[in-house]
N, C-alpha and C positions, 0 to 999 in steps of 0.2 A: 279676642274674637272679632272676625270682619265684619262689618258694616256694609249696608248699599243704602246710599243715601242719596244717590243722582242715576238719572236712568242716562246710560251713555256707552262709548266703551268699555271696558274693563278698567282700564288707568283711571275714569272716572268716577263709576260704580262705585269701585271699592276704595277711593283716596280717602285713608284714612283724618281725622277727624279731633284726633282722642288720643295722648302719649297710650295709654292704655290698648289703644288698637294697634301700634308700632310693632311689627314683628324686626325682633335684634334690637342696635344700637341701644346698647344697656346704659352704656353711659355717658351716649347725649340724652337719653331720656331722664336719668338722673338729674343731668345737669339742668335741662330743662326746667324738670320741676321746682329745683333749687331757685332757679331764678324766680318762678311764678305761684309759690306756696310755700314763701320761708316766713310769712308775718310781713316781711316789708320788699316790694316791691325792687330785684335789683338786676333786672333786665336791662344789660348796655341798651344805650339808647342808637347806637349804629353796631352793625352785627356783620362778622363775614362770615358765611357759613360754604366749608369749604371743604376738599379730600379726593383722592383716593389713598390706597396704602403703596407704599414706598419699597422696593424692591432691594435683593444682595444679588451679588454673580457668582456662576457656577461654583468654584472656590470655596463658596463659605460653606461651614459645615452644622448641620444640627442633629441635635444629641438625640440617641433612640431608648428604649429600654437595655438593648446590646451594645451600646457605645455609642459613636462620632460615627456620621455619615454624609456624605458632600450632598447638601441639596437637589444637585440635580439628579441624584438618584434616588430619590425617593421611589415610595412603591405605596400603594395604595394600602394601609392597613398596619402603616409606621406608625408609632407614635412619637410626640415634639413634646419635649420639654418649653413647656410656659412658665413663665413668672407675673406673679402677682405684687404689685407694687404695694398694695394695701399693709399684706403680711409678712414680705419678703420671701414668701416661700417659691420654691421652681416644682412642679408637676408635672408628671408625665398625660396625654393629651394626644387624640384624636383630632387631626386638624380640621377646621369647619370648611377650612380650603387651601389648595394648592393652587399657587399660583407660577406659571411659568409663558412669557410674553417676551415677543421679539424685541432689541434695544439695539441703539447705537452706540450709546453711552452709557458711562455710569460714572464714580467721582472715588478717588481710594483716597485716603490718605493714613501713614505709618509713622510711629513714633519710636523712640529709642526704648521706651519702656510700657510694651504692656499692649501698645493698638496696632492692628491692621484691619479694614474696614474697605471693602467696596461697595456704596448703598448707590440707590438712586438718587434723585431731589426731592424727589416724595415723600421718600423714607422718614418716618416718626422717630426723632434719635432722643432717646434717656437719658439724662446727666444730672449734675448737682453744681447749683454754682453760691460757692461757698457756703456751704452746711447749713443752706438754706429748703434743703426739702431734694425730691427728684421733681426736676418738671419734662415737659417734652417739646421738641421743636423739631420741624422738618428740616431736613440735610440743607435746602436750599437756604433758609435762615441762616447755618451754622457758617455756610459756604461764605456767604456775604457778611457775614461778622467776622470772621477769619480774614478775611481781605481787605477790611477798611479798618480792622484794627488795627494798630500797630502792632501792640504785643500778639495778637490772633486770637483765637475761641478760647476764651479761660473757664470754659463748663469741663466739669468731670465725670467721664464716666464708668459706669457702676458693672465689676466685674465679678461679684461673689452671688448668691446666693442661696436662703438655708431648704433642705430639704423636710417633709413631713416626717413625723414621730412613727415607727413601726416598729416589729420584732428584728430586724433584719433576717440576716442569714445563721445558718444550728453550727455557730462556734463558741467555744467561750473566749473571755478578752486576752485569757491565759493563750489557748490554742493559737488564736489570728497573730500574735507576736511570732509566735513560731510560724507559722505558715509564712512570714515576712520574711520569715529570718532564711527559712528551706528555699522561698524562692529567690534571696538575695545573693546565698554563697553555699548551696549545697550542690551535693551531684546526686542524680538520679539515673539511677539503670533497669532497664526493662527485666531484667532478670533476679534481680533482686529485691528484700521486700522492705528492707532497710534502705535510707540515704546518708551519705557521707559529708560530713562536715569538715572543711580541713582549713583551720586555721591556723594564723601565727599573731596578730595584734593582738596583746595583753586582755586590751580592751573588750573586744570580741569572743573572746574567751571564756571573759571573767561573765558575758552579757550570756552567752551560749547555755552556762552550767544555771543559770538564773530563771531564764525563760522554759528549759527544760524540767527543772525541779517545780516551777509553780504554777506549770502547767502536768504535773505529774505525768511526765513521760520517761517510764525507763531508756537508760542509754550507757552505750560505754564509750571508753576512752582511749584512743591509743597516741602517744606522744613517740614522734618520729622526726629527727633534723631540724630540729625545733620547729615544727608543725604539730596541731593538738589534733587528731581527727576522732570526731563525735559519730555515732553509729548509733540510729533509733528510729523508728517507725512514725513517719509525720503524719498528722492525722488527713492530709488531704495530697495526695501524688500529682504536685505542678512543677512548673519554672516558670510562671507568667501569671498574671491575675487575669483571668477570664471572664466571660459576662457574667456569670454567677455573682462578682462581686460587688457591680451594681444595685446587690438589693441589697447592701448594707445600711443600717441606719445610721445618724450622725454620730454616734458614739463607738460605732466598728469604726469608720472611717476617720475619727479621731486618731485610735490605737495604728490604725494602718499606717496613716499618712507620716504620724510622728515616729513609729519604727520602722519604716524604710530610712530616714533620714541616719540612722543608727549602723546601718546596713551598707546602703548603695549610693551613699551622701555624703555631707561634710558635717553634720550631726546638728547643722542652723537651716538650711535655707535652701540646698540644693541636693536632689535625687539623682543617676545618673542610672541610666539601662540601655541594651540592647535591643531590648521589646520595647518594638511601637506600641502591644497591646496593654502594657505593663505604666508605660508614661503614659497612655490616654487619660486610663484609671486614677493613676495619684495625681494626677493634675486634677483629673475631678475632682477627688476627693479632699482635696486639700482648699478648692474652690468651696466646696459643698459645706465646709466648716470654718469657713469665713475669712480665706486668703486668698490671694490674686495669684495666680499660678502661670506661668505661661514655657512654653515648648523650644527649646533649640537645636537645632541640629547640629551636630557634629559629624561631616563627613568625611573620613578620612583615607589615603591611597598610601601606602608604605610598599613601595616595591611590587610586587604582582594581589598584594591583600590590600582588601577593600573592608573596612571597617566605618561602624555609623551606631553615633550613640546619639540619643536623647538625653537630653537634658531639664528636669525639670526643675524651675524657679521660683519660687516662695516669695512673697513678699506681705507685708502687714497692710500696705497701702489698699484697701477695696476699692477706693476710684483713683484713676487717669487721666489725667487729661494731654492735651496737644502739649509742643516745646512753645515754653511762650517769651522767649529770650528774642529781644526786637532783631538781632544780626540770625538766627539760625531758628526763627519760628515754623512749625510743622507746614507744611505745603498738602494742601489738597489740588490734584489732579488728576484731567479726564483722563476716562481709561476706557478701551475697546475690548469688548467681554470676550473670551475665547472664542465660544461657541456662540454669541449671537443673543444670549439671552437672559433674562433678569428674572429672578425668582421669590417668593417667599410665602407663607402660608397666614392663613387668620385662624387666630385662634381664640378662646370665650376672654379671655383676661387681655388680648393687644397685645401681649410682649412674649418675648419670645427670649431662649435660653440661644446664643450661637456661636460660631469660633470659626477662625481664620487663620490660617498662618501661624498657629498653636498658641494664639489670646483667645478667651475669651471674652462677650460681651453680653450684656443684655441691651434690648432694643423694641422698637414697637415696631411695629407692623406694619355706600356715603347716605336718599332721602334728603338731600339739602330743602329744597324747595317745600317738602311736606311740610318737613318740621317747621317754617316760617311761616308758614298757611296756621299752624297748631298755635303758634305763638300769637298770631295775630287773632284767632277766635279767643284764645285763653282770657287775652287782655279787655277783650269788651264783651265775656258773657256776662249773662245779664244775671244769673248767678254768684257772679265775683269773679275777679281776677284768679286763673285756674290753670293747671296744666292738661286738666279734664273737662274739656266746656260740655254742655249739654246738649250740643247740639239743636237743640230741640224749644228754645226763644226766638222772640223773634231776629234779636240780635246774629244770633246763630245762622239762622237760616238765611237773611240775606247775605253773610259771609262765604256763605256755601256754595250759595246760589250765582257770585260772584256780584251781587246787587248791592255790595255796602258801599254807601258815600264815604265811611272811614276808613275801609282799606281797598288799599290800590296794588292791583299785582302788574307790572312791566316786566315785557321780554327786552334784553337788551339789544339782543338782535335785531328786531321792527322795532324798537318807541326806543332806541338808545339815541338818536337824534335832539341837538340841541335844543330844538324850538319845542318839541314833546315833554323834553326836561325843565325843562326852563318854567312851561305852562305848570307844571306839578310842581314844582319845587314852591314857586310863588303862590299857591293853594294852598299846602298842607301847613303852611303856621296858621290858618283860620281854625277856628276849636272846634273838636269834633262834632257830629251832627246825631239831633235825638238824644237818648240815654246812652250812647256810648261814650266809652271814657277816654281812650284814646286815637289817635290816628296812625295806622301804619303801611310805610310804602316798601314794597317787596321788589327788588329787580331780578330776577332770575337773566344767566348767562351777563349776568355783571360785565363781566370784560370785554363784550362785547360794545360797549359803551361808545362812543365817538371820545374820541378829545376832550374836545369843547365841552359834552355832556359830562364828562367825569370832572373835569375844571369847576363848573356847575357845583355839582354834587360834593366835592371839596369843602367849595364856600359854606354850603348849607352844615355840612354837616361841623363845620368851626362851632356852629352856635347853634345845636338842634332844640328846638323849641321840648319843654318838659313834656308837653304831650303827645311828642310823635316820635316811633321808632322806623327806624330805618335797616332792612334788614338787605343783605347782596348776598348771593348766589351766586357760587361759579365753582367748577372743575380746573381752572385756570387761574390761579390766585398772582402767579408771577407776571401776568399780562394787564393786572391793573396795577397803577402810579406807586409808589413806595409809600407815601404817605397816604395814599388812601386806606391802604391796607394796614397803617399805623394808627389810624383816627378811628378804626373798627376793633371791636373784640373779635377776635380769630375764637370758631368752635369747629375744630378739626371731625371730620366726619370719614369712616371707614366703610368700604363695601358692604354689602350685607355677605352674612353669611349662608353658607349653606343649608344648613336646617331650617334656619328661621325661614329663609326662602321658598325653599320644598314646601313647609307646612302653610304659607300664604298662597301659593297653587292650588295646593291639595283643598284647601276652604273653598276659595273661589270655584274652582272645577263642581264642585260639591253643593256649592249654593248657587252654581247655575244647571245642577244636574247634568253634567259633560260626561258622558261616557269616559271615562280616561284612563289613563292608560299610565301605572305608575312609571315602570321605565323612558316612558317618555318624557316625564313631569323631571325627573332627574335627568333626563339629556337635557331638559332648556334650564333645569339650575346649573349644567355648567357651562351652557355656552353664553349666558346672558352677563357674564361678569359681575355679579351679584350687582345688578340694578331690577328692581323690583320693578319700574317702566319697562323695559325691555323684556322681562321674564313674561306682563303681561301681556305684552305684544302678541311675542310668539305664542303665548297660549291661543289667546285668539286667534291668530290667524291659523294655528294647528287646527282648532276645533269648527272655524268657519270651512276647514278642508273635508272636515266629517269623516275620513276614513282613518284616522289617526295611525296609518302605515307608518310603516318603517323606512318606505321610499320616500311616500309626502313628507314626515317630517324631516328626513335628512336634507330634503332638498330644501324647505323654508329654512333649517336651520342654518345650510349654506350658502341661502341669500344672505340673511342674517339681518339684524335689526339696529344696525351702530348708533352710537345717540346723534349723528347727524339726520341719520334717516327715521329718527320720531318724528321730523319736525313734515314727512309725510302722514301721520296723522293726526298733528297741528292744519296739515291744509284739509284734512276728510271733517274736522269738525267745523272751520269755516263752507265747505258744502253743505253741512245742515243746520246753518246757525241762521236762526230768523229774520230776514230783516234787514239779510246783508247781500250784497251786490257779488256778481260772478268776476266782476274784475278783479279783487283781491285772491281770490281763489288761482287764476289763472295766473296772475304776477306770482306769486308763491310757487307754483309749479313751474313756469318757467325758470326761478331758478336753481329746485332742487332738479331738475334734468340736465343741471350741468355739473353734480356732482354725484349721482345717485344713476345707476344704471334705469332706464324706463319700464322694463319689464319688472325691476322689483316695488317700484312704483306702482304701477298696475297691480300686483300680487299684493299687496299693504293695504293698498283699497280695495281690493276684493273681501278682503278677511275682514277690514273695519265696516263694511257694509253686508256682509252676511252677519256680521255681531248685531248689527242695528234689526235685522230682520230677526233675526230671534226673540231680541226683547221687544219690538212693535210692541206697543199698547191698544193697538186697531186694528182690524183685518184694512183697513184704508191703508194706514203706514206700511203694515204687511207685504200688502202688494205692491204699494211704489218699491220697498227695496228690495223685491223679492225681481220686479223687472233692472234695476240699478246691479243686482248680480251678474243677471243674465248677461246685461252690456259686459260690465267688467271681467266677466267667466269668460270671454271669449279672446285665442292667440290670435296675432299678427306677425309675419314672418318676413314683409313688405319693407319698402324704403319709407323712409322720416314716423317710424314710431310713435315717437313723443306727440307727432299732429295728431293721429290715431287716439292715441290714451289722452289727449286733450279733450278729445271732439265728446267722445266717450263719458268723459269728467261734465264736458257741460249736458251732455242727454239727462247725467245721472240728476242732476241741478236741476234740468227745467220740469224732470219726473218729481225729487221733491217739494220742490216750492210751486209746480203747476203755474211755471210763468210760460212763454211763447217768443223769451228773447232769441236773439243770434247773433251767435260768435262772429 
């Protein structure tokens, strides 16, 4: 349940506080806790907390309830087979989102047995390195241990998975042998109610009279040119396994997978068909009971006939890995997506069931800065070291309030300057201040950092004093030093999802009494890319719009809120921060007008200053920002803009703080 703990924006308001107040990230919240309420205390003492999710290209395929479908076709009201590392089981799944975003890149690499793969560098990839567990690492890890190894990436990954227990589908184990058998070597004719068996292999023969007697189906017999041909009513009229057979349980798809081998095989390891829809199935199914299965083509031109068989491949091996032979190790290379675009979905469990190039694979799939604020309350309430602080000590409250002498939050962007670093670094070995127990320093946009200030931060963190943590934030993990990002514990962090999102609107809207408008609350969870800052943005500046149209919000939403352009309501709270000078206000605005159009600048601050006039605590307050609207409500259509919405920006300044300077 949300909180308002700070009167301010919305991103203020309601910054949660509390793991407990976290809507999604299930399992950094876990992890969290684990760190800060296992009995003893095992919070790395430098932290990178980091993410988004990692994308596939058009090509790859993910499994429906009806079989294998390319990604990019998906349809609103698919279901994605997920997997669960915990149980090993794969479910079928509503995805919490679909993700598809323009790319330049992306990275494949193919092996002789088993992988084909085109992810992003983002991508969360699943393996096993030496039967020491599954762990996960992003593609870009994988990329750069491939290439400075000699031998290459010696992780393996994991290509089977088991399904849930169910009735399956109304055959017995008797009948499905048959059904194997009618759709391996029988003939069927539309005018008949019988199918025809004609064989001549001993073997096949002897299997024929077998499966038919102990599945009691009458039948006869006619022996022709030494062919046997069997004649008897199959209890199901196909030549293909169709979607129906997907809802088999692991014990149908046992009997299937192993008598087709009997049938359409070489009676070990390999199935052979004409139907694509027939190899999708026993690949599955041969996957789904704990064997690596993969797809090959055979296409063949004999004079004016064109023939094309599948083949499918059996193997006992359930993980893969790259060639790791130092003359002929696997090669990952970039690759230009067809269509331009990188796709993939989140789902409740991270991983996901997919296939390429007829392998299968299993794979994986952010709140950075909250969750370091949570960490840092955790560790000095006065309560106990917690994943739930109270909020509500004194402790608490000046964390909140952002008044504690033990924790220090830096943007990297303004304070990533050496002399600012330098000054802090040489500070926080002195022992915390009051009853707090520790000291923690937070840099948010990390990589932003200078140089020299990460060189800095380096040093320190070789020997970080026991009582202070160090925790970095960034969306851009490859743009800090290599060894910095080896001297930190990495806690990968994924999107929010779609629900959990919606239902953190839906609260806020509701505890500020928003008239709102649910269709709309679901157009800004999906254009906000599950950043729960940016979702609240656009809420507010939707509902500072008041008519909550269909026009207004398309058009805010096609300004749009990028995480470059928060850092215009980084400048709206230096406009009402006590105490502080107009010049930092104006340096900041000078230089987002060099990357941010200045009308959506104007529009950002209109909606963060009609939010403020709503919550006035004073009819005083009231009417300063209720005249601060007015200014900003008003277009310009004139030359030099950005002087306009400056001048505008300082009226709104000398209306709040009632000073009398000049620009």
């Amino acid at each position: 349940m949300i909180k308002k703990r700070r009167i301010g924006d919305l991103n203020v308001s309601y910054r949660p506080y509390r793991v407990d107040e976290i809507f999604g990230h299930d399992r950094i919240k876990s992890m969290v806790t684990g760190f800060l309420e296992n009995g003893t205390l095992t919070l790395p003492h430098a932290s990178l907390f980091t993410g988004p999710p990692g994308c596939v290209d058009m090509d790859t395929e993910f499994f429906t309830e009806y079989g294998w479908k390319h990604i990019s076709d998906y349809n609103d009201g698919d279901l994605v087979l997920q997997y669960d590392i915990n149980s090993g089981m794969a479910t079928l799944t509503e995805p919490l989102r679909y993700i598809k975003k323009p790319v330049d890149k992306l990275y494949q690499f193919k092996t002789k047995y088993g992988l084909n793969q085109c992810l992003s560098e983002d991508h969360r990839v699943l393996y096993s390195l030496r039967k020491s567990g599954l762990r996960t690492e992003s593609f870009r890890d994988v990329i750069k241990v491939n290439d400075e190894n000699k031998y290459g990436f010696n992780g393996k990954f994991l290509t089977t998975f088991s399904i849930e227990k169910s009735n399956g589908i109304e055959f017995t184990d008797e009948e499905l042998r048959v059904i194997t058998m009618v759709i391996a070597d029988s003939n069927i004719q539309d005018n008949r109610t019988k199918c025809c068996l004609n064989l001549k292999k001993p073997r096949k023969i002897y299997r024929a009279h077998k499966l038919l007697i102990e599945a009691d189906i009458e039948y006869t017999t006619l022996i022709n040119n030494g062919y046997t041909r069997f004649y008897f009513k199959p209890p199901i009229r196909i030549k293909e396994f169709d979607n129906s057979f997907y809802k088999c349980n692991s014990e149908q798809l046992f009997i299937i997978a192993s008598e087709s081998l009997m049938w359409d095989g070489d009676q070990h390891s390999v199935f052979n068909t004409t139907s694509k829809q027939s190899a999708d199935f026993i690949q599955y199914a041969f996957t789904a009971i704990g064997y690596r299965a993969s797809i090959n083509i055979d296409d063949r031109v004999t004079g004016i006939h064109k023939s094309i068989t599948y083949r499918v491949i059996k193997s006992d091996r359930t993980f893969v890995g790259f060639n790791t032979n130092s003359d002929n190790k696997t090669i990952i290379s970039e690759y230009t997506p067809k269509d331009g675009y990188q796709y993939c979905f989140t789902v409740p469990t991270s991983y996901l069931v997919l296939r390429r190039d007829g392998c299968i694979f299993i794979t994986g799939n952010c709140g950075k800065t909250t969750f370091a604020r949570i960490v840092a309350l955790g560790l000095n309430c006065e309560t106990g070291v917690t994943s739930n602080p109270c909020c509500e000590c004194a402790t608490c409250k000046s964390t909140i309030a952002l008044n504690s002498l033990s924790v220090l939050e830096l943007d990297g962007a303004r304070a990533g300057k050496i002399d600012i670093i330098r000054k802090v670094l040489n500070d926080l070995p002195s022992s915390p201040f009051g009853s707090d127990r520790f000291r923690v320093l937070i840099i948010d946009e990390a990589h932003k950092l200078s140089g020299d200030a990460e060189d800095a931060l380096l040093k320190f963190l070789e020997d970080t004093p026991a009582h202070v943590y160090v925790i970095l934030c960034t969306n851009k993990p490859e743009k800090l030093k290599d060894v910095t990002r080896q001297r930190c514990k990495p806690i990968q962090f994924s999107r929010l999802e779609i629900k959990p999102l919606y239902d953190l609107l839906e609260q806020v809207a509701q505890f500020e009494g928003m008239n709102y408008n649910k269709d709309i609350l679901n157009k800004i969870t999906e254009e906000c890319e599950g950043t729960p800052r940016i979702a609240l943005s656009f809420l507010q500046q939707i509902n500072a719009e008041g008519t909550w149209s269909d026009e207004a919000v398309g058009f805010i939403l096609s300004v749009g809120v990028e995480l470059d352009q928060v850092e215009v309501i980084d400048m709206c709270r230096l406009l009402l921060r006590k105490g502080n000078q107009w010049q930092p206000v104006q340096k900041l605005f000078l230089e987002l007008v060099k990357k941010i159009p200045v009308e959506t600048i104007r529009i950002i601050a209109n909606g963060f200053l009609s939010g403020c006039f709503k919550r006035a605590n004073s009819i005083e307050d009231a009417i300063r920002f209720a005249k601060c609207v007015k200014i900003m409500s008003e277009l310009y259509y004139g030359p030099k803009p950005e002087h306009i919405v400056l001048v505008r920006l300082f009226e709104c300044y000398n209306i709040i703080h009632g000073t009398g300077y000049q620009i």
